[in-house]
C-alpha positions in Angstrom: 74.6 115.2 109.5 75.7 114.3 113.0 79.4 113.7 113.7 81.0 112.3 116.3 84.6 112.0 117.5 86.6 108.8 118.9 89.1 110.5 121.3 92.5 108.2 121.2 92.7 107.1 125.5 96.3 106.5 126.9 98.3 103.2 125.8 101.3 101.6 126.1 104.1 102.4 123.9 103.9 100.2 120.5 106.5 99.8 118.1 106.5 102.7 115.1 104.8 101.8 112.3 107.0 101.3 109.0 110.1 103.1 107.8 108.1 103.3 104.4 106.9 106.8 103.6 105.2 108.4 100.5 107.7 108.9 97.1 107.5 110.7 94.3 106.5 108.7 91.3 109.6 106.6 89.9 111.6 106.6 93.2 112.1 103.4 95.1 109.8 102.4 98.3 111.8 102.3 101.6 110.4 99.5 102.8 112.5 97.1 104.3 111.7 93.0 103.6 113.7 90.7 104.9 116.1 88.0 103.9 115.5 84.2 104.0 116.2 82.7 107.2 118.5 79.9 107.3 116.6 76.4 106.7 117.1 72.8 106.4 117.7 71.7 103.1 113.7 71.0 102.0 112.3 72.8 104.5 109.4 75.6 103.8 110.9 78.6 105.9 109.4 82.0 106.4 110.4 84.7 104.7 109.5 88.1 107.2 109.0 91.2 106.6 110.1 93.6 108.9 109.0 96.5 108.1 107.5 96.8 111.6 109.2 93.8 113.9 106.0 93.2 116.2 106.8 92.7 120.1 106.8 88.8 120.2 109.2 87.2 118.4 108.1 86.3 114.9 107.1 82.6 114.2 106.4 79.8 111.1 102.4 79.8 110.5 101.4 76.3 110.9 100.6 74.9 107.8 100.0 71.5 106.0 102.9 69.2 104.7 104.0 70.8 101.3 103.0 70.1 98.2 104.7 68.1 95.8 105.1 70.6 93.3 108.8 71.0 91.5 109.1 74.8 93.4 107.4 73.9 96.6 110.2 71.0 98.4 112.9 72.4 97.3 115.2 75.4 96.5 117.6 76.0 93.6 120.4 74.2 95.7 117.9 71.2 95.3 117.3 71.7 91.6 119.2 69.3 88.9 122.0 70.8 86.4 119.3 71.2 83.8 117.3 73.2 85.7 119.6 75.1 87.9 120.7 76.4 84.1 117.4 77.2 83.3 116.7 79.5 86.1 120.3 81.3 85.8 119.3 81.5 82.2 115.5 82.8 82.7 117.2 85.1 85.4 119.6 86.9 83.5 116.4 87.6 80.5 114.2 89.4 84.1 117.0 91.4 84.6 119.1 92.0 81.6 115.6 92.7 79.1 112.7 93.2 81.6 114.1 95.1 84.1 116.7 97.0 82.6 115.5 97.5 78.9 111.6 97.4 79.0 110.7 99.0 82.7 113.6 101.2 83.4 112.6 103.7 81.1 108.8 103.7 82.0 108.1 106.1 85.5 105.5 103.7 87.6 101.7 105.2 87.7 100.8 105.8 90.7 98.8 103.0 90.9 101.5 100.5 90.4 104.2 102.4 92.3 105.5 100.7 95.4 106.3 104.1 97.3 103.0 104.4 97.1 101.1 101.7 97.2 102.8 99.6 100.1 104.1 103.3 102.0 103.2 104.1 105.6 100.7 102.0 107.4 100.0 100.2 104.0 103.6 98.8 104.1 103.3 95.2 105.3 103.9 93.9 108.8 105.4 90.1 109.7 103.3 87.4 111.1 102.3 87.3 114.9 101.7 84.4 117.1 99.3 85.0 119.4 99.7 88.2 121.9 97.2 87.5 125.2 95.4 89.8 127.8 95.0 92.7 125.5 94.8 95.8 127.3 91.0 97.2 127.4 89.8 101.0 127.8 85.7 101.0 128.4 83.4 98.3 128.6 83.2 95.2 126.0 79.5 93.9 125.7 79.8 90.5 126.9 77.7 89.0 124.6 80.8 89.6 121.4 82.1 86.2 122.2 83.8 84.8 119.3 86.6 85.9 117.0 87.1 89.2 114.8 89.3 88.5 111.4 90.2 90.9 108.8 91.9 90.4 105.6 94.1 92.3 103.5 96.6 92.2 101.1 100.6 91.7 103.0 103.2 91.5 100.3 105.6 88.5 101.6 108.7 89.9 99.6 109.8 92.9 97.7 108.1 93.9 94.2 110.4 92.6 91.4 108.9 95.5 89.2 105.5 97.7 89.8 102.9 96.5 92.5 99.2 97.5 93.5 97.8 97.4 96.6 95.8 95.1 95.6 98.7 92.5 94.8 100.2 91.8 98.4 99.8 88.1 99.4 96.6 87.9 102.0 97.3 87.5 105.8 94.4 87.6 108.0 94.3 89.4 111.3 92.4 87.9 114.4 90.9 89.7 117.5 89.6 86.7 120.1 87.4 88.5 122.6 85.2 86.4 125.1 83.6 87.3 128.4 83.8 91.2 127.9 88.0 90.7 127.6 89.7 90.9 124.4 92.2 87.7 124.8 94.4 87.4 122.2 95.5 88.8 118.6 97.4 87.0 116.0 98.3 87.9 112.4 99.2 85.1 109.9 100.0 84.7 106.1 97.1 82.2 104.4 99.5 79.7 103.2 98.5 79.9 99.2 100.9 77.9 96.6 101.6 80.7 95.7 103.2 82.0 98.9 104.4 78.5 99.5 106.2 78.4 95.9 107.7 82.0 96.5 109.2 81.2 100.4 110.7 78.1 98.8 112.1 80.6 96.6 113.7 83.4 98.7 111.8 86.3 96.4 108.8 87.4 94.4 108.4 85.2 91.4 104.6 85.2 90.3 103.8 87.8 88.5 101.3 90.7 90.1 97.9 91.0 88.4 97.4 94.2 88.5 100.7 95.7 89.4 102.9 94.3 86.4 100.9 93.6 83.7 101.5 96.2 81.7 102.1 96.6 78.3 105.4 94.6 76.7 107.0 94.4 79.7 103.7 92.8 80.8 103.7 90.5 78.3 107.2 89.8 78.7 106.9 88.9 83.0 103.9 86.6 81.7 105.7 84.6 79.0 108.6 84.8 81.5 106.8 82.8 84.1 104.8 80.5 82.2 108.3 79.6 80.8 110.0 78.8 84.3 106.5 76.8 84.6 107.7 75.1 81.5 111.3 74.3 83.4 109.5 73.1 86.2 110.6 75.8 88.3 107.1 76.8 89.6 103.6 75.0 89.2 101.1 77.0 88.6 98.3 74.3 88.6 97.8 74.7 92.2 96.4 78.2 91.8 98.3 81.3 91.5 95.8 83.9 94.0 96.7 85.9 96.9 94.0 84.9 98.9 93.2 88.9 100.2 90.3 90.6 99.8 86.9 88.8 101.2 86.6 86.1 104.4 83.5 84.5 104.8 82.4 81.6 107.1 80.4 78.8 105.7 79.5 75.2 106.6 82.0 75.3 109.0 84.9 76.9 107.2 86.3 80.2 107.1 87.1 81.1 104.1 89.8 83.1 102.7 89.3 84.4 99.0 90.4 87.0 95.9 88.5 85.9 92.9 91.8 85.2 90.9 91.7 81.7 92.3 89.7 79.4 94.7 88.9 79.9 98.3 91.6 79.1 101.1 90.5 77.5 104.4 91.8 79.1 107.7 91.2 77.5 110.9 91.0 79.5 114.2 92.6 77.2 117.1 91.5 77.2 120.6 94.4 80.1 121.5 93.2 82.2 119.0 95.9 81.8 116.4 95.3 80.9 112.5 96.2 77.5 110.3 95.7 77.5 106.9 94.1 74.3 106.1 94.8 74.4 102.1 93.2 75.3 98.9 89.4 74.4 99.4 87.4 72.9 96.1 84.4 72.5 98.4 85.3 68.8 98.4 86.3 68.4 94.8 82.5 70.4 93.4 85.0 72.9 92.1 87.1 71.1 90.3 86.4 72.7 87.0 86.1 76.0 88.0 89.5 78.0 88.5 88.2 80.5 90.4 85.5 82.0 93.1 84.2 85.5 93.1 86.2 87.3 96.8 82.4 88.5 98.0 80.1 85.6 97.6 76.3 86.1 99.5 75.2 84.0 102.7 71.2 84.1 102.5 70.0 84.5 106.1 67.2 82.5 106.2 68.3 79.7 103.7 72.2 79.1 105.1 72.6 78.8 101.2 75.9 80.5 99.6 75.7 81.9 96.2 78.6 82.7 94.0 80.1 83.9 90.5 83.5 82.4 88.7 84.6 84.7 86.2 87.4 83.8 83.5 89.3 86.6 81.8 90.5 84.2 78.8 87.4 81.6 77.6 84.1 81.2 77.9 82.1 81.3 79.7 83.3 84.2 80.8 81.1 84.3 84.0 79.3 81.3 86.0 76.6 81.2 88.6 76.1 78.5 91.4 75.3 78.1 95.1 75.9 76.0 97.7 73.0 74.4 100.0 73.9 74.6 103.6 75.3 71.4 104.0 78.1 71.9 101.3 77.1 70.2 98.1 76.7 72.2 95.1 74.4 73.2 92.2 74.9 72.8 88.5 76.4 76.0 86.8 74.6 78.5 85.1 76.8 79.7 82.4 75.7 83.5 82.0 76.4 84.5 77.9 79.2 88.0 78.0 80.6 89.7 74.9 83.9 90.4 77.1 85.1 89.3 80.1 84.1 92.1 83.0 85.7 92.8 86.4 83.2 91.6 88.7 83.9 91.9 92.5 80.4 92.1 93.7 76.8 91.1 93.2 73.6 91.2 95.3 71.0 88.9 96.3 67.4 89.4 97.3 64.8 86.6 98.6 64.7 85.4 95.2 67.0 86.8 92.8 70.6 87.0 92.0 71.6 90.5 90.6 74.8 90.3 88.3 76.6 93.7 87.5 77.8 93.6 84.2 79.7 97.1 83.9 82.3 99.0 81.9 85.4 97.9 83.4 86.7 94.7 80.9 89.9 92.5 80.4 91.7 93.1 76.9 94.4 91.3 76.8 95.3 92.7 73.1 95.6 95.9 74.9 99.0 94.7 76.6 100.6 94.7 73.3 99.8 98.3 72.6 101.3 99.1 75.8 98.6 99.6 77.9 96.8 97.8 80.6 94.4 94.5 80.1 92.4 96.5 82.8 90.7 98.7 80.6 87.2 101.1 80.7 85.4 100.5 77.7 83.6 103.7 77.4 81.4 102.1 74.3 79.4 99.5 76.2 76.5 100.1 78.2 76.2 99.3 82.3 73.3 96.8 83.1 72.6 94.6 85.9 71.0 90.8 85.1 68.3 89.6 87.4 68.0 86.3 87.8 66.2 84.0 89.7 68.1 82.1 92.3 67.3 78.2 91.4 67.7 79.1 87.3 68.6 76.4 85.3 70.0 78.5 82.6 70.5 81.9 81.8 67.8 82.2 79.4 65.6 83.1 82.7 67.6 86.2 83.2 66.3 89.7 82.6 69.0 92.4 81.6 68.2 95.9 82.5 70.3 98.8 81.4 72.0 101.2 83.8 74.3 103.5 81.5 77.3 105.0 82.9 77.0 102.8 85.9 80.4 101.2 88.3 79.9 99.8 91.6 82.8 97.9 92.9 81.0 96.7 95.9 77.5 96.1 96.3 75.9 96.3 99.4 72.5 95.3 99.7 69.0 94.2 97.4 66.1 93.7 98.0 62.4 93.3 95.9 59.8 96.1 96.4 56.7 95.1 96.5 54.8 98.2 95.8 56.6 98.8 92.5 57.7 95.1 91.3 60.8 96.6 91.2 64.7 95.6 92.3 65.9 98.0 94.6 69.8 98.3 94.7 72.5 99.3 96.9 76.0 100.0 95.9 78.5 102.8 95.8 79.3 104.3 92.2 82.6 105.2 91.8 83.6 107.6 89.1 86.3 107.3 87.0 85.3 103.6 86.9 89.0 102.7 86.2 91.0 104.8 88.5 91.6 102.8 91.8 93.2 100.0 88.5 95.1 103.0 86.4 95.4 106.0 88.2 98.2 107.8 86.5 97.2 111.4 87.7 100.8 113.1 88.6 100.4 114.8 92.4 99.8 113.5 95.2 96.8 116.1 96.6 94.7 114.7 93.1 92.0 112.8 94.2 89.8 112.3 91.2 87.8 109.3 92.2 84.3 109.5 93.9 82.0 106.8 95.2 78.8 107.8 95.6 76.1 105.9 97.7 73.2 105.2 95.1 69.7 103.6 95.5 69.4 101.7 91.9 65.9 100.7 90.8 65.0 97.9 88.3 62.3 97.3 85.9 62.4 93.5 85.0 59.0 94.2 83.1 59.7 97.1 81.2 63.4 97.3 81.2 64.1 100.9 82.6 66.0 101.9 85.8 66.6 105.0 87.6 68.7 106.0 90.4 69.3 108.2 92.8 72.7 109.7 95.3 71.4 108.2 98.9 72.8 111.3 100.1 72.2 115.0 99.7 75.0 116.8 97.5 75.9 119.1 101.0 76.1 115.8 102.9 78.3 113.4 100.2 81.2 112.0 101.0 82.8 109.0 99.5 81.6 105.2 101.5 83.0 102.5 100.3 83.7 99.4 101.9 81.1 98.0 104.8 78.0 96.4 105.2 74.3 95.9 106.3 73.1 94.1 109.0 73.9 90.4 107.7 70.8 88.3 109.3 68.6 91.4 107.0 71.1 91.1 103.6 68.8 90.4 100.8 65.9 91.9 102.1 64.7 95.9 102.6 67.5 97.4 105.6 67.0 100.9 106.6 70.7 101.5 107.6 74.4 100.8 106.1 77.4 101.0 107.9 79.6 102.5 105.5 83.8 103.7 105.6 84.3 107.0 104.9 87.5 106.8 102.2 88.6 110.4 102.6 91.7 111.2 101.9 91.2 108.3 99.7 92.3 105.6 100.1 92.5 106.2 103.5 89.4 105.8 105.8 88.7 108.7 108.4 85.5 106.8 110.0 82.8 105.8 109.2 79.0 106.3 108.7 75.4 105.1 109.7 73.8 106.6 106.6 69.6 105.8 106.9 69.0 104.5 103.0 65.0 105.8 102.9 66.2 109.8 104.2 69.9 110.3 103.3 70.7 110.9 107.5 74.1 110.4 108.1 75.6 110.3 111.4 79.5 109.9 110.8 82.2 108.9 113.4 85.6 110.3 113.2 88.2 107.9 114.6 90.1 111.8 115.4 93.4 113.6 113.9 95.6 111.4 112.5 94.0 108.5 113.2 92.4 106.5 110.1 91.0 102.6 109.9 88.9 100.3 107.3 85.7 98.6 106.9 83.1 99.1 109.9 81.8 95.2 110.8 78.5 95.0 112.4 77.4 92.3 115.0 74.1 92.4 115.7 72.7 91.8 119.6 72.4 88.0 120.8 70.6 86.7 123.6 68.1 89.3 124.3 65.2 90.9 122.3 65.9 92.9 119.5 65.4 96.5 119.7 66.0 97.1 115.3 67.9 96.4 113.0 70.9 98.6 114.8 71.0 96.4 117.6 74.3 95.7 118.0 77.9 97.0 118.0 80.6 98.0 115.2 84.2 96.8 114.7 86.7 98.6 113.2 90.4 98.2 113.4 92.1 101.9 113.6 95.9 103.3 113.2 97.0 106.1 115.1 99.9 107.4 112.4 101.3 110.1 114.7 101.2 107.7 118.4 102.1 105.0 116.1 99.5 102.5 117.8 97.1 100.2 116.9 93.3 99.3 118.0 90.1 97.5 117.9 86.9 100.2 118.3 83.6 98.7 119.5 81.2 101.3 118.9 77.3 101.3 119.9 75.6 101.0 116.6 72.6 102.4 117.9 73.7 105.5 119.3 77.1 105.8 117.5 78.8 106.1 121.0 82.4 104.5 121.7 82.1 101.4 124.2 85.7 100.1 124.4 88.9 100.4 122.7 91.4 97.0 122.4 94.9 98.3 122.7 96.7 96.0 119.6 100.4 94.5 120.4 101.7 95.3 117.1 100.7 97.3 113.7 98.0 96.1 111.9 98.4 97.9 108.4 95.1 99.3 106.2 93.0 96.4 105.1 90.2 94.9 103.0 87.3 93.0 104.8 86.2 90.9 107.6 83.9 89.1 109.7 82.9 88.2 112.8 82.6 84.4 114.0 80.5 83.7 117.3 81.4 80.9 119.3 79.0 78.7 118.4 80.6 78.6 115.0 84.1 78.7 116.3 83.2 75.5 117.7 81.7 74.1 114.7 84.8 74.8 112.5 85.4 71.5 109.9 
């Protein structure tokens, strides 16, 4: 295993990052969140955080008109007697029976602990219009023209009660580079009704999936809410999803996504700042669907975009469809589940769709036991369903059995043609459940593991085996990255993968070769930690393999208190440049890179 080291070059002063800082379990985060700015009566303001005020002054994203929902126009000022007596009323049952009887006496989990979930640089940051003439150390290739964006999940306002990191509203962070300069950076909120409803609000008021729904008091925040739904204090029809894990650009859209609702379009304007363009139903071809899996798949050579819908309360509990390039949409395959399963991730290959079907479920019922609706169900078996990508139904799938199996993220597939068999590449993390119900009491325990693993199915005789990619010297956990895109689908010898150590933190990342287990891993250096590498192939010249290009990855320097964009030599694993950011850019989930010519192209 080679490693190599990204030495931190001289930069101007940035601001700190947050005053948040890791708490014991059951104290209160120190994060700071701001209160509403004044407004006109009507108006939509923003609500900012400022747990790290960035160096331009902090600005409205632009947005469409808002909706005409009862919570979006106007606040409780604006409400009628009935209503205005309705909140008060539903307000004093949050804080005089949830707050105070059910989830005072309960210490948070870890996992659903604000001082620790939204602490240091994963405390959130308020939006920034866009900063130009980024300072650059090195060289940037010239042909990276186009725009870098990240997602991640931002909480808006303070947690009313427990929150994951997984529950923050999504803001997407943009890197506009042209020319060899890095010109601008922006970071705005995607404008979800959610979000909208919540600013209109002056607080947190929808409850957080993962964060909150816990056992009665769980129960109680739900029938809370769909009770000021009821009063017409929030509308909930528009979609209640943050909007924060996966980006991907399609048929001239960027979209925005978390599969607890449907995708959000975000525009990139000329100057390199963001406009969320509204909830996106692909032109009404969702309209029955309530939700759209955060990772769909982009075949290479077909510009077709293949998807899951999952639905943790009827059936079907899980959908298939695709989109041809130009937009319009296939029927739906309505794949038969016992349960409803978590489902983040799938894979494609040149002809296949490979649908994990795993161990971690949605009970509801166990909310009333006091437990979580997340829940690993130890009795049911891992498999993966292959099926072919232009089924009508799902009576062409094929399931195989993989027993004791997780992957959260999947990262390639691809068909064998020596063996007939499915070859699959994901990282298997173990406990399955712990990144959703990690109630381990110290800080220094870090149970989970994520193992890179080569999965191999039998659609003929129903077997699979697999195998750790890496040697048990060389593992390390990799989570969160990617292939090279114009090969995903079909047989890649390399992955670009983070390395989560100390989980959940990522110290670098790694080129880990999928046929040998070689690993060559760069360090982004003491103190210094980032997220998901993104790989952009080579343009305009010939291809020297398939790691011809150049890596992007946002980093944090925790003790300089700085932020910066790495572009790193794929090939030879070698820092080119370093983009000096304006302002902290907290820990993320994934991202993209759009080229010009697509930038240009946007809808």
């Amino acid at each position: 295993m080679q490693a190599l080291t990204a030495s931190s070059p001289a930069s101007s002063s940035c601001p700190s990052s947050s005053t948040a800082h890791r708490h014991r379990r059951g104290t209160r985060s120190s994060v700071r969140f701001a209160p509403p700015r004044a407004a006109a009566a009507g108006a939509n303001s923003v609500y900012s955080v400022i747990a790290n005020p960035p160096i331009a002054p902090i600005a409205p994203a632009p947005s469409p008109a808002p909706a005409a929902t009862p919570a979006a126009g106007q606040d409780e000022k604006g409400l009628s007697f009935l209503k205005r007596a309705a909140a008060a009323a539903l307000d004093a049952f949050e804080s005089g029976v949830i707050a105070n009887l059910l989830e005072r006496p309960r210490a948070l989990p870890r996992s659903a602990d604000p001082a620790v979930q939204i602490a240091g640089n994963f405390a959130p940051v308020g939006e920034q219009p866009p900063v130009r003439s980024l300072p650059v150390s090195g060289r940037i290739p010239p042909f990276i023209s186009g725009v870098y964006v990240r997602n991640g999940a931002n909480p808006c306002f303070e947690p009313a009660a427990g929150h994951h990191l997984f529950d923050g509203d999504g803001m997407v962070h943009a890197v506009r580079i042209r020319n060899g300069a890095a010109e601008s950076y922006a970071c705005r909120f995607t404008e979800t009704a959610r979000l909208r409803q919540e600013r209109a609000l002056g607080r947190a008021i929808f409850p957080k999936a993962i964060g909150e729904l816990h056992g009665h008091s769980g129960i109680a925040r739900l029938a809370l809410f769909y009770a000021r739904g009821l009063c017409g204090l929030v509308d909930p029809s528009r979609g209640t999803g943050v909007a924060n894990a996966g980006l991907v650009y399609f048929n001239g859209r960027l979209l925005a996504m978390s599969e607890d609702d449907l995708p959000y379009q975000v525009f990139v304007t000329a100057d390199g700042d963001l406009r969320t363009v509204g909830r996106y139903d692909f032109d009404g071809q969702l309209a029955g669907c309530a939700s759209m899996i955060a990772h769909p798949k982009l075949d290479p050579a077909s510009g077709e975009l293949f998807a899951l819908s999952y639905d943790v309360i009827k059936r079907p509990y899980l959908r298939y469809f695709y989109f041809r390039p130009d937009g319009t949409k296939s029927d739906d395959v309505e794949i038969p589940l016992a349960q409803p399963t978590m489902i983040h991730d799938f894979a494609i290959t040149e002809r296949f769709v490979v649908v994990p079907d795993h161990q971690v479920v949605f009970k509801l019922g166990e909310m009333f036991r006091g437990g979580s609706p997340v829940v690993l169900d130890e009795s049911k078996t891992s498999r993966f369903g292959v099926l072919p990508k232009y089924a009508r139904d799902a009576s062409e799938m094929v399931w195989v059995d993989v027993p004791d199996c997780f992957c959260f993220h999947l990262w390639n597939a691809w068909e064998d043609e020596a063996t007939g068999e499915v070859v699959v590449v994901g990282s298997c993390m173990t406990p399955a459940d712990s990144i959703f119900n990690d109630d381990s009491d110290s800080d220094d325990d870090r149970r989970l593991q994520s193992v890179l693993t080569e999965i191999r199915l039998d659609t003929r005789t129903g077997a699979s085996t697999r195998r750790a990619v890496l040697p048990a010297s060389a593992q390390v956990n990799l989570e969160v990255g990617m292939v090279n895109r114009g090969m995903l689908g079909r047989r890649t010898r390399y992955a670009y993968l983070a390395v989560a150590e100390p989980w959940p933190k990522v110290s670098g990342f790694a080129k880990v070769d999928l046929a040998t287990g070689d690993l060559v891993r760069f360090d982004y250096g003491e103190g210094r930690f980032g997220g998901e590498p993104c790989f952009v192939p080579t343009e305009g010249a010939p291809a020297r393999g398939e790691d011809d290009g150049y890596i992007l990855s946002l980093v944090r320097d925790e003790r300089a208190g700085t932020s910066e964009l790495l572009v790193v030599n794929a090939a030879d694993m070698r820092l080119e440049a370093t983009v000096q950011l304006p302002s902290r850019v907290p820990y993320g989930f994934h991202g993209t890179f759009i080229g010009e010519r697509e930038l240009e192209a946007q809808a």
